[in-house]
C-alpha angles and dihedrals in degrees: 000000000000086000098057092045098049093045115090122228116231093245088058087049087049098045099051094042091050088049084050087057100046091040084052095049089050091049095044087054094049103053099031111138092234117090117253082254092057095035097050084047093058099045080048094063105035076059090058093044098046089045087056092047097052088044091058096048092046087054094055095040082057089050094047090053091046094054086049093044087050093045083046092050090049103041089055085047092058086045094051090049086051096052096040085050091056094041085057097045092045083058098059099033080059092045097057082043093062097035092057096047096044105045 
């Protein structure tokens, strides 16, 4: 039973060293060398950076779905003319069949 008590989970592991990061990250912004006014200029701008960046990934996410969607589109369209090919020729093949036996 000691053994189970004085072992950590892994969520535990994870939390605290989640808390480490974020109190780190505090304390890295408070007692940076840049002024409040420089500091909150260049989180500004990663920010910028990093939202331009996201939007041009989003848009070529979008064209490389639309180019999927398309390829799908056309591929279902060369199926259904298949099928519709070999439905046709079912029919007449059926047709001459019935022609032959009943006449």
């Amino acid at each position: 039973m000691e053994r189970q008590s004085s072992e950590c989970s892994g969520a535990s592991i994870a939390l605290v060293f989640l808390s480490g990061a974020i109190v780190g990250a505090i304390a890295g912004v408070l007692f940076a060398p840049k002024s409040g006014k420089e500091t909150r200029r260049t989180i500004k701008d990663y920010a910028d950076r990093t939202e331009e960046e996201l939007i041009e990934k989003a848009e070529e996410a979008r064209a490389a779905l639309d180019e999927t969607i398309e390829r799908g589109r056309q591929f279902v369209a060369e199926k259904k003319a298949d099928v519709e090919a070999a439905i046709k020729a079912g029919r007449e093949a059926m047709k001459e069949k019935m022609e032959q036996c009943c006449s």
